[in-house]
N, C-alpha and C positions, 0 to 999 in steps of 0.2 A: 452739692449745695446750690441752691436759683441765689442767681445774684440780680440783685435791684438795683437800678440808677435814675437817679432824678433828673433834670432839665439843666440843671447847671455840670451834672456830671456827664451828660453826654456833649456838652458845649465842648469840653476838655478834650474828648476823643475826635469829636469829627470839625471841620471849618464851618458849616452851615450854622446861617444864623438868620432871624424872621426876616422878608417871608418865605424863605426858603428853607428852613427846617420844619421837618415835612412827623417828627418823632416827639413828643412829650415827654415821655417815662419810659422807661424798660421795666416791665414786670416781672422776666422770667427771662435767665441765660444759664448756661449751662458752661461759657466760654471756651468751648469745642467745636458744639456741629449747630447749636439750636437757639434762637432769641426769639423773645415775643414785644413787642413795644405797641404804645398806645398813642393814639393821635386824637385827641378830641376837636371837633369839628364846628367851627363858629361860624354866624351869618357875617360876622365881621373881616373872614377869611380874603386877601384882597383879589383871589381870583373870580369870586363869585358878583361882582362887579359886570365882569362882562360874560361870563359863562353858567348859565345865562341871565337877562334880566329877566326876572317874574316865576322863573323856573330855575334856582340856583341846585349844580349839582358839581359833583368835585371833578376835576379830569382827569381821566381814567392816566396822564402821560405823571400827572401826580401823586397816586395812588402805585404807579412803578420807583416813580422815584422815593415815595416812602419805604417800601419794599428794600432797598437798594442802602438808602439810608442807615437803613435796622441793618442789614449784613453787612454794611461798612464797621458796625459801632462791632457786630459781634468778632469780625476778623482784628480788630484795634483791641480788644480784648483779648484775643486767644494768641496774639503777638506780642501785645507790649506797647507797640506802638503806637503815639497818639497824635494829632493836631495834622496827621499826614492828610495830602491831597486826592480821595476817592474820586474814580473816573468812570463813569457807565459806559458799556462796550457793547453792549447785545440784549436784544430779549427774543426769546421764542415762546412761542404758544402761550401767549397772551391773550387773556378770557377775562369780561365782564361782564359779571351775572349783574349786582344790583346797583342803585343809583345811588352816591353815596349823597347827602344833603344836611345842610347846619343840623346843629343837633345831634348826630353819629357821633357815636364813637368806635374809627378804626382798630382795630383790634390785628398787630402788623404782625403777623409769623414767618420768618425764615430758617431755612435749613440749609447751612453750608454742603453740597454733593462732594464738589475736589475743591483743592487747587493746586494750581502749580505754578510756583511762582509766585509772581505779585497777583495772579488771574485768578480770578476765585469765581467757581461756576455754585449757582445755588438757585434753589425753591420758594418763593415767596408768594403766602398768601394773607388777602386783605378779608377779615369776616367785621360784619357787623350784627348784631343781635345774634350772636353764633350762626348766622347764616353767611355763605362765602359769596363777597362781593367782589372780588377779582384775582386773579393769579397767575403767574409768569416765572419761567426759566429765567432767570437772569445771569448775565454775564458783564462783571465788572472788575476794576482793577483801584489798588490803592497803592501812588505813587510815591517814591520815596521824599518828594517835595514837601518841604516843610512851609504849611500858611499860616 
């Protein structure tokens, strides 16, 4: 059964809050291996202020940390665990096809690979218009620290 969560239910699971919650909704989870979440994209966004002016586009180290975000909520899910302290640790082969800009909407996929441990290695891609605008190995940890 896909499970949905709204913006107030993912407040519960993870500490990120504006402007650094980087997830809107979860559309689809599986609370195993697989979550999809949605980010929609405002000129109001406060990084687009200086990146850039006249040419506002989202940074690509944001579009990781959404990425990151969505498999923090899905490993808080497939544990139990909520409110705990997610840690990013690594990213490899990291690729960006398209420019994301106000008005997109993120479309955030992750796939849990392992974990072991608190260390969860996983898949995360970012599509917009179903075309994939960025993608990266990630490697992150959620600590037992309660925020």
């Amino acid at each position: 059964m896909a499970i949905t969560l709204t913006n107030q239910e993912i407040q519960k699971l993870i500490p990120h809050r504006y402007p650094m919650l980087l997830v809107d909704r979860i559309i689809e989870c599986d609370d195993q291996q697989r979550i999809v979440g949605i980010k929609n994209i405002s000129v109001n966004e406060p990084f687009f202020q200086g990146h850039f002016p006249g040419t506002p586009i989202m940074p690509g180290v944001l579009q990781l940390e959404a990425m990151v975000q969505v498999g923090g909520i899905l490993h808080c899910r497939k544990t139990g665990a909520h409110g705990i302290l997610p840690l990013f640790m690594g990213v490899d082969n990291a690729r960006f096809r398209k420019m994301i800009t106000p008005g997109d909407q993120m479309r955030i996929e992750v796939e849990i690979l392992n974990t072991r441990g608190s260390v969860i290695r996983a898949h995360g891609q970012v599509l917009v218009d179903g075309q994939l605008a960025s993608e990266a190995d990630l490697l992150f940890m959620l600590t037992d620290q309660k925020v």
